[in-house]
VEXDREN-2710 file (C-alpha; in Angstrom, 1 decimal):
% VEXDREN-2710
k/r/px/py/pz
1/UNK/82.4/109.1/62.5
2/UNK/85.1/110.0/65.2
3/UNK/86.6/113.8/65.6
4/UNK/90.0/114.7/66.3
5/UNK/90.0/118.3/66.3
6/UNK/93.4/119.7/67.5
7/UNK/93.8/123.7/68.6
8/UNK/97.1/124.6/67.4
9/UNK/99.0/127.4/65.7
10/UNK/100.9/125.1/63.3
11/UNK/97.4/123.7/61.5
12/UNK/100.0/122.7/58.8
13/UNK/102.0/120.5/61.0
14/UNK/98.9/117.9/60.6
15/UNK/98.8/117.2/56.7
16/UNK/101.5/114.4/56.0
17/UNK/101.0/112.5/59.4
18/UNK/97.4/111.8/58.8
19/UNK/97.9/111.5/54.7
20/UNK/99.8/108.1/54.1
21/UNK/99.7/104.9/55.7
22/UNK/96.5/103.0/57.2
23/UNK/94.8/106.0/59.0
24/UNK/94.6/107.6/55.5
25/UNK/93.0/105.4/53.9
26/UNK/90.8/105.0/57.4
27/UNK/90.3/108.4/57.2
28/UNK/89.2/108.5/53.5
29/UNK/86.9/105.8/54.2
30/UNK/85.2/108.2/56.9
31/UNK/86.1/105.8/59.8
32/UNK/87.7/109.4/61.0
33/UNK/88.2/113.0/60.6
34/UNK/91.1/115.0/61.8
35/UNK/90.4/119.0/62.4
36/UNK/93.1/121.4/62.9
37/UNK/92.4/124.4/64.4
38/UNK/94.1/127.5/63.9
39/UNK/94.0/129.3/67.3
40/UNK/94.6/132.6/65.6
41/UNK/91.8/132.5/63.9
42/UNK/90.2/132.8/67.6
43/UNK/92.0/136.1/67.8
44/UNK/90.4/139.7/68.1
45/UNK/93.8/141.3/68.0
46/UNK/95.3/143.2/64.7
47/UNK/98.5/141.2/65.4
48/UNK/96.5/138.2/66.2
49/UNK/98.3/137.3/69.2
50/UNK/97.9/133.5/71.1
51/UNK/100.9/134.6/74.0
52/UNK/102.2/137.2/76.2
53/UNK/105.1/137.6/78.8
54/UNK/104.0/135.5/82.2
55/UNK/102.9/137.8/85.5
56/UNK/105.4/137.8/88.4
57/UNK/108.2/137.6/86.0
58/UNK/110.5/134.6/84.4
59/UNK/111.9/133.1/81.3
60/UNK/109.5/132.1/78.1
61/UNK/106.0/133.3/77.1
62/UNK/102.4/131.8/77.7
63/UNK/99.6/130.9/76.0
64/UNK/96.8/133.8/76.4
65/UNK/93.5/131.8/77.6
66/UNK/90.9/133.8/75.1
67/UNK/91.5/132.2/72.3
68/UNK/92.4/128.6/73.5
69/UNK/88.6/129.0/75.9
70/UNK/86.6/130.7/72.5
71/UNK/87.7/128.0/70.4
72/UNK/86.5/125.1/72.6
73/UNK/83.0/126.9/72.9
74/UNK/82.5/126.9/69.6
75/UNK/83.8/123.4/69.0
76/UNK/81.6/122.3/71.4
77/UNK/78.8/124.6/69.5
78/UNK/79.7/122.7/66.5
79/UNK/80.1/119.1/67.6
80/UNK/78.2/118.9/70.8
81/UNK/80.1/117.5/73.9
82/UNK/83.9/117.0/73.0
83/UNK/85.8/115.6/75.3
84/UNK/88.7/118.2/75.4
85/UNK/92.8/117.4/76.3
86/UNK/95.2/119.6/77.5
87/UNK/98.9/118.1/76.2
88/UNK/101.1/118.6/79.2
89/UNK/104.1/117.5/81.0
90/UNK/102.6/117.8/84.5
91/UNK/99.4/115.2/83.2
92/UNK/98.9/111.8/83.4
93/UNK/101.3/109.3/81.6
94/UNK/99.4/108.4/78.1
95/UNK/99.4/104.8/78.2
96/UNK/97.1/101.8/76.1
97/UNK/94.5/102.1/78.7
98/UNK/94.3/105.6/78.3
99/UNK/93.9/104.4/74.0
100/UNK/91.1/101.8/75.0
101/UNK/89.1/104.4/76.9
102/UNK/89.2/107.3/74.8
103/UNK/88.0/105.4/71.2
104/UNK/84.8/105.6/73.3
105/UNK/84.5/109.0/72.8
106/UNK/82.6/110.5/69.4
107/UNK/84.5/113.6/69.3
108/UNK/87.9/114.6/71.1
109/UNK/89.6/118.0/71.0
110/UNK/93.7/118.3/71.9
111/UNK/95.2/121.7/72.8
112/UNK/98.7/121.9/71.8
113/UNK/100.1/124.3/73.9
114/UNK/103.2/126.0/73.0
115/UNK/106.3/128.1/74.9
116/UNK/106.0/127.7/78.6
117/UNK/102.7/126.0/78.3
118/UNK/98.9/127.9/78.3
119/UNK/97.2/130.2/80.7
120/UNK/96.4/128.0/83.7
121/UNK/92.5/129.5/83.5
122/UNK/92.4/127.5/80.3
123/UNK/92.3/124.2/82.6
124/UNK/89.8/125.2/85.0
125/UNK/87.4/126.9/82.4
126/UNK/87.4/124.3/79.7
127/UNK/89.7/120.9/80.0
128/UNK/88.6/117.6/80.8
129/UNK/91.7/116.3/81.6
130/UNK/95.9/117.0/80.9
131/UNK/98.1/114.2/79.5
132/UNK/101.5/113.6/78.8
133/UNK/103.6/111.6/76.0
134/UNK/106.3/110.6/78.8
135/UNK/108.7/112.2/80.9
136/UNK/110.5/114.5/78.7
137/UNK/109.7/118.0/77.3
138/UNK/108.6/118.8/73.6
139/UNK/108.7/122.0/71.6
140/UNK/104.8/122.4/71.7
141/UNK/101.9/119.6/72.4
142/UNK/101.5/118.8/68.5
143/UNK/103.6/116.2/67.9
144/UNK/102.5/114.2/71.5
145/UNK/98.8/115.1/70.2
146/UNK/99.6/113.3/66.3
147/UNK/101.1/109.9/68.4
148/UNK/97.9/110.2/71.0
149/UNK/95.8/109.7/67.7
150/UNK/97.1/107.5/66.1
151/UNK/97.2/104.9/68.9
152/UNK/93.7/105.6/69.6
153/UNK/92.4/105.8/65.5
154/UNK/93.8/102.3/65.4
155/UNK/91.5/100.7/68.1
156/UNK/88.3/102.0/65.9
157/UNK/86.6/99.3/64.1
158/UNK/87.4/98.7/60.7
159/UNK/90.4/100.9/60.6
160/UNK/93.1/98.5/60.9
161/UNK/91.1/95.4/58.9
162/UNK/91.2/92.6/61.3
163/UNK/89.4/93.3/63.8
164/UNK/91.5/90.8/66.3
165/UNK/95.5/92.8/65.4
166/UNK/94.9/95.2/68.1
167/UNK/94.2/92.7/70.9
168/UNK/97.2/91.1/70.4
169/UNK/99.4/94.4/70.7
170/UNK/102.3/94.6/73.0
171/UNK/100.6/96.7/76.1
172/UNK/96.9/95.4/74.7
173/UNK/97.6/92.1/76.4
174/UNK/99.3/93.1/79.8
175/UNK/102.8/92.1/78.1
176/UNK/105.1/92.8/75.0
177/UNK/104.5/91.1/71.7
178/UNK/106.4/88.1/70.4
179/UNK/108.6/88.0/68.1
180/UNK/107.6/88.1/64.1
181/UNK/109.3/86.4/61.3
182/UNK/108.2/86.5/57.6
183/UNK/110.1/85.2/54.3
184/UNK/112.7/84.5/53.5
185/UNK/113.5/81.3/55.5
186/UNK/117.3/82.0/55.9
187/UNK/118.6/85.5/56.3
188/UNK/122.0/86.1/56.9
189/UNK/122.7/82.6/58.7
190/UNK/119.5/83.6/60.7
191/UNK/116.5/80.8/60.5
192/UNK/113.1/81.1/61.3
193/UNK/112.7/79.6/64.4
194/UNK/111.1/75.8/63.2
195/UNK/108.3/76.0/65.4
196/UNK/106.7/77.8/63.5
197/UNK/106.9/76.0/60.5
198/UNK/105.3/73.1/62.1
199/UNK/102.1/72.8/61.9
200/UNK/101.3/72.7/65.3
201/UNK/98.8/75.6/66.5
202/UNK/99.1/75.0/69.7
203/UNK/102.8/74.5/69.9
204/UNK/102.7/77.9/68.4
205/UNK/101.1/79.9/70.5
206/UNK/102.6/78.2/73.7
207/UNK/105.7/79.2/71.7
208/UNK/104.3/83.0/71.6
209/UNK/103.7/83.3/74.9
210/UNK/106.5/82.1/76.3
211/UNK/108.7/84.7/73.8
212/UNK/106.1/87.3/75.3
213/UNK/106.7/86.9/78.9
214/UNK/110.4/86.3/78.1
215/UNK/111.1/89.4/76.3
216/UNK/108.5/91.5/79.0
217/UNK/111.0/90.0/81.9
218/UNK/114.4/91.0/80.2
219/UNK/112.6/94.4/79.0
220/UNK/109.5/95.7/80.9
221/UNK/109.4/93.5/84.2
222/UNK/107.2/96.2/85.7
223/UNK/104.5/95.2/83.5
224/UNK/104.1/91.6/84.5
225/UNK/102.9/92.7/88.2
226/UNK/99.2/93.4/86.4
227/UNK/99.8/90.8/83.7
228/UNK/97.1/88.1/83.5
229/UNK/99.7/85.1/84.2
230/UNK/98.1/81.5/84.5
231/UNK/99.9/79.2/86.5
232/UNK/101.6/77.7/83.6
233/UNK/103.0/81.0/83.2
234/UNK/104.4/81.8/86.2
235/UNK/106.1/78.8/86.1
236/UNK/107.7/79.5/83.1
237/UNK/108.3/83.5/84.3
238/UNK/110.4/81.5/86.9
239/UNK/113.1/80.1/84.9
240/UNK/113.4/82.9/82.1
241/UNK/113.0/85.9/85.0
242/UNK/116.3/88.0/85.6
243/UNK/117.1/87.5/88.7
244/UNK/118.7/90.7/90.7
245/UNK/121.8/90.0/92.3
246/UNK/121.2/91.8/95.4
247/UNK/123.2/91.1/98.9
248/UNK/122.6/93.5/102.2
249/UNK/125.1/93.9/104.9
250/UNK/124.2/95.6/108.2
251/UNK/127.7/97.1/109.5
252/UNK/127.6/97.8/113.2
253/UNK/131.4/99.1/112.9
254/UNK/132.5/101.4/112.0
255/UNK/130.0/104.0/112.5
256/UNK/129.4/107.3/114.7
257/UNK/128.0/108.2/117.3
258/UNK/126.1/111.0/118.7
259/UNK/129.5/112.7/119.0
260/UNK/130.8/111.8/115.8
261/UNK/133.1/109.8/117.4
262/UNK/133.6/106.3/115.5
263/UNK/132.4/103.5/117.6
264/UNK/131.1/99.8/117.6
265/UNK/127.1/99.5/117.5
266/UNK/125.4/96.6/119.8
267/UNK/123.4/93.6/117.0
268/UNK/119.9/93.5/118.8
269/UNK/117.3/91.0/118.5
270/UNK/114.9/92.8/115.9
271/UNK/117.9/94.0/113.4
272/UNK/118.6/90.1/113.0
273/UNK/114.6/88.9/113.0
274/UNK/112.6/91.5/110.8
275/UNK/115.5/92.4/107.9
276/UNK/116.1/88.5/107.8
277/UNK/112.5/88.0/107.2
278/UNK/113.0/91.0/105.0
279/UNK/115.6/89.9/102.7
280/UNK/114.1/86.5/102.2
281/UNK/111.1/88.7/101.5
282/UNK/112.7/90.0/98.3
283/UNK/115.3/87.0/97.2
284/UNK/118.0/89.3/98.5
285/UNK/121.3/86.6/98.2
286/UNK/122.4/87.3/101.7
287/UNK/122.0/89.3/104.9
288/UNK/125.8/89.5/106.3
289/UNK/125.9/91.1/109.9
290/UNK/128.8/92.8/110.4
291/UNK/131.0/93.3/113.7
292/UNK/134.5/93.2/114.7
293/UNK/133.4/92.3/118.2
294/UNK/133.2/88.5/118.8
295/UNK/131.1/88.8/121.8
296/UNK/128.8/90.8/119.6
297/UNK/128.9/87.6/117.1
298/UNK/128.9/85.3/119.7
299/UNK/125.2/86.3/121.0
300/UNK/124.3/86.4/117.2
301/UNK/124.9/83.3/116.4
302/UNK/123.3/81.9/119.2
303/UNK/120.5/83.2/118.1
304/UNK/120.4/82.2/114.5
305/UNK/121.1/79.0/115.5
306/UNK/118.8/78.7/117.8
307/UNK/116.2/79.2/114.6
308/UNK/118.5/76.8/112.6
309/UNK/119.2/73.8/114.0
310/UNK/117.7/74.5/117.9
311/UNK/114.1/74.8/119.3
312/UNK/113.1/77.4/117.0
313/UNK/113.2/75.6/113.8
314/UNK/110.6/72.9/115.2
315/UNK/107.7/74.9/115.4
316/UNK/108.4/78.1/112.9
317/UNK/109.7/77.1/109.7
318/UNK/108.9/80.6/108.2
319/UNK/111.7/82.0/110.4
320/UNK/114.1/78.9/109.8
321/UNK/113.8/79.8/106.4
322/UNK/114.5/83.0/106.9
323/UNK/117.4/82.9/108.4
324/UNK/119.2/80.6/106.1
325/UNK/120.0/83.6/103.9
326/UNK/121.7/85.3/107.5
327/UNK/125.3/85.3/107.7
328/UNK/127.8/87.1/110.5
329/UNK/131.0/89.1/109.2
330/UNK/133.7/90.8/111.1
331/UNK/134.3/93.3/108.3
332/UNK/133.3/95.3/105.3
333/UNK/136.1/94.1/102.9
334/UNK/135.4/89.9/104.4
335/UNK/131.8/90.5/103.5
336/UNK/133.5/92.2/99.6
337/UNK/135.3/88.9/99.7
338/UNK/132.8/86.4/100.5
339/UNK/130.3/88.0/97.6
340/UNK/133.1/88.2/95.3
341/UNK/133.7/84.5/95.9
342/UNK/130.2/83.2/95.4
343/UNK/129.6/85.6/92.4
344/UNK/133.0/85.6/91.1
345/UNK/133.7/89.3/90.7
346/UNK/133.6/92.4/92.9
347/UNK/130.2/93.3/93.9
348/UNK/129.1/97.2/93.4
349/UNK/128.9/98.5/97.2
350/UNK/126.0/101.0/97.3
351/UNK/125.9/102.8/100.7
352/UNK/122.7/104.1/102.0
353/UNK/122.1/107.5/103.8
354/UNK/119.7/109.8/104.4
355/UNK/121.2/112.8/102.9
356/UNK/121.1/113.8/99.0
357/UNK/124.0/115.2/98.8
358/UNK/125.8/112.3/98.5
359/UNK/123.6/110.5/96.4
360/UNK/124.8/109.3/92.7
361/UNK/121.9/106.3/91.8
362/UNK/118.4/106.2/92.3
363/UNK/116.6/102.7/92.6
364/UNK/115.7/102.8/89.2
365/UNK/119.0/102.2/88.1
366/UNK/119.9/100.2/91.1
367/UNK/117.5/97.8/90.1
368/UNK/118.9/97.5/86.4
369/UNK/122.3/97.2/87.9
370/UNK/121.8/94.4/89.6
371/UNK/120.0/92.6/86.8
372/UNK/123.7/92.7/85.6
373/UNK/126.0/92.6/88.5
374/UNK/126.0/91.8/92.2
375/UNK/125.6/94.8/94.5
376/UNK/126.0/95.2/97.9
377/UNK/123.7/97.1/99.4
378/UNK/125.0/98.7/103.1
379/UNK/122.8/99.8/105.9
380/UNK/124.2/101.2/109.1
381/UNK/123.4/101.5/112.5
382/UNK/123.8/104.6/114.9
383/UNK/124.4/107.7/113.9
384/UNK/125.7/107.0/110.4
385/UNK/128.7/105.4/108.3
386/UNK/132.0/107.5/109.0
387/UNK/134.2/108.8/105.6
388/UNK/135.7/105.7/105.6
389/UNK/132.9/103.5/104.5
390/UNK/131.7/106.0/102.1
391/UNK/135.4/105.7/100.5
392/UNK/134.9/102.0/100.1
393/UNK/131.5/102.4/98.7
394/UNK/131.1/102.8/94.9
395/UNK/127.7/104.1/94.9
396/UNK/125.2/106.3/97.3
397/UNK/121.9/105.4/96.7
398/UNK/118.6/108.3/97.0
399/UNK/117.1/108.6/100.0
400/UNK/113.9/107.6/101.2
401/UNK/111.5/110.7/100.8
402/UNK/108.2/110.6/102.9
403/UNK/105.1/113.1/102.6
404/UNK/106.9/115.3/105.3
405/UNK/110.6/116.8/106.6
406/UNK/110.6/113.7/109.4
407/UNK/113.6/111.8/108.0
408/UNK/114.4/109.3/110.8
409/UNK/112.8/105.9/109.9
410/UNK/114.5/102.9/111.8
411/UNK/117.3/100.8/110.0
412/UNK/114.5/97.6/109.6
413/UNK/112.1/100.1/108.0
414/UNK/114.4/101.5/105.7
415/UNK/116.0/97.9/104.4
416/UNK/112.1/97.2/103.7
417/UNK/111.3/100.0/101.7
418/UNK/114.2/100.4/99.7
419/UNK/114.1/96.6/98.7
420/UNK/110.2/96.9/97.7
421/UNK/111.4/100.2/95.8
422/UNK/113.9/98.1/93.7
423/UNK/112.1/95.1/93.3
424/UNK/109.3/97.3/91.8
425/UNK/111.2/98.1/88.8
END
């Protein structure tokens, strides 16, 4: 029989979860046992006191590590080798892996801590490992430690009946579940879908899993990178995908130089090769080049079509290809204009910039953004956009942050990264 001891100062809190429902009866059945443990009772104090005021000063209280340590020795006395789990914000995400992995163990002991979290001599004397519900913060570990349970007291055999429900669990399978109908036919004006009235097995579950990597793609597309996607699949992934309408303009003008004075940047050979190759990369719409200077667009264009329609697109396709998505502007507002034509509506301009000050939107919400208008992301050259193009700009997107202070990556690098960043969400 399985363990679930949890070390806690509100034993209490652990009654009604655990007394209705499935795991109940589970837990009747002796599938599982949960154990609260009152960490006063671990206590040598007449006040029986489980936290004190920090060291070196600050807000909240912390857990005091005697009692927390004593009561996972004598657990451990009790029950042999329990696996033991801090519940905290700074640990590893809980996910379904984490679910599958832990079932395996006989016996697994949760530390709820409370305040401004437990003694940090608690981890290094007696936990096996620190996790956390999400990112957000909780009044204590208890209520993280009850949904921890029972995702993993569902896995055990027998407790849920059918021993097949749980691999078919959205996160079991790599993606999320498909939709579920039941009686009556008609509800509301709303049918069950006839598929799967028909008969067809087969039918049905190529219906499934087609709802399942639908719904993953509109909700959780971050999942389908480690789904287990046949070809079939994919193919189907391809026409139900949402597609991010992203464009990327690299503005030679105007921008500053070393001075701060506003001036006109030269168009060099590797801004047009690598952040064409680039935005093809990542299904970016289109990569406008932007000067004022027709001499400037004059030797551009001699180079694109030389890849085009010259020499070049003979004997390297990959870079014809490329630079069919590569497209010269004189301005900012003709490139607003040109998007706004092919998308009809305004796109959102997002500048770029390696300061956070001026940041308002992280990729994150870049990437959703653009799941549901066109954006224009802007990239600049020199020493930096001047005040105007940050006017014009509805959005500053994050910087990149590497390892260390350097903060000087090359314009080619920087398109690169931030495009992998929001095609990763």
């Amino acid at each position: 029989m399985k363990t679930f001891n949890i070390l806690t100062i509100f034993p209490d809190m652990f009654t009604a979860p655990f007394s209705q429902g499935v795991l109940s009866k589970a837990a009747e059945s002796g599938f599982f046992t949960v154990n609260p443990v009152d960490i006063r009772s671990y206590t040598t104090d007449k006040h029986r006191l489980t936290d004190d005021y920090q060291y070196g000063g600050g807000q909240g209280l912390v857990m005091k590590p005697e009692p927390i340590v004593t009561a996972v020795r004598d657990l451990k006395q009790k029950d042999g080798d329990t696996h033991v789990i801090l519940m905290d914000p700074r640990g590893k995400k809980f996910t379904q892996k984490d679910a599958e992995r832990l079932r395996e163990y006989d016996s697994l002991t949760f530390i709820c801590g409370r305040y401004e979290g437990v003694d940090e001599r608690v981890v290094g004397l007696c936990v096996d490992e620190s996790l956390s519900l999400g990112d957000f913060v909780l009044t204590g570990g208890e209520l993280a430690s009850m949904v921890m349970i029972d995702s993993i007291a569902r896995l055990l055999p027998g407790v849920l009946g059918d021993e097949n429900s749980p691999l078919e669990d959205s996160h079991t399978s790599g993606m999320l579940e498909y939709p579920h109908y039941t009686r009556p036919y008609e509800y509301e004006g709303v049918k069950v879908p006839e598929i799967l009235l028909s008969g067809h097995h087969a039918e049905i579950e190529k219906w499934r899993r087609q709802q399942s990597i639908e719904i993953t793609a509109k909700n959780r597309p971050d999942l389908l990178k480690n789904a287990n996607l046949s070809a079939e699949d994919k193919k189907y992934l391809d026409t139900v995908a949402l597609k991010k309408k992203i464009y990327v303009a690299l503005l030679h003008y105007p921008m500053k130089d070393k001075e701060k004075i506003n001036v006109a940047t030269s168009i060099t050979n590797m801004d047009l090769h690598d952040i064409s190759r680039s935005c093809t990369t990542y299904d970016v719409r289109k990569y406008f080049v932007v000067t004022p200077l027709q001499a400037q667009r004059g030797i551009a264009e001699r180079v694109i079509n030389h890849w085009l329609h010259g020499y070049g697109a003979t004997y390297n396709v990959n870079r014809k290809e490329a630079f069919e998505r590569t497209q010269l502007a004189e301005g900012l507002l003709d490139v607003i204009a040109e998007i706004e034509r092919l998308e009809g509506e305004r796109p959102v301009v997002i500048a770029t910039t390696a300061r956070d000050s001026r940041a308002n939107i992280d990729f994150e919400e870049t990437a959703r953004l653009a799941e549901q208008k066109p954006c224009l992301i802007i990239f600049g050259t020199g020493w930096g956009f001047t005040e105007d193009v940050f006017k014009m700009s509805d959005r500053v997107l994050k910087p990149i942050k590497g390892v260390g202070q350097f903060n000087h990556l090359s314009v080619r690098s920087a398109v690169a990264i931030i495009m992998d960043r929001i095609h990763s969400f």
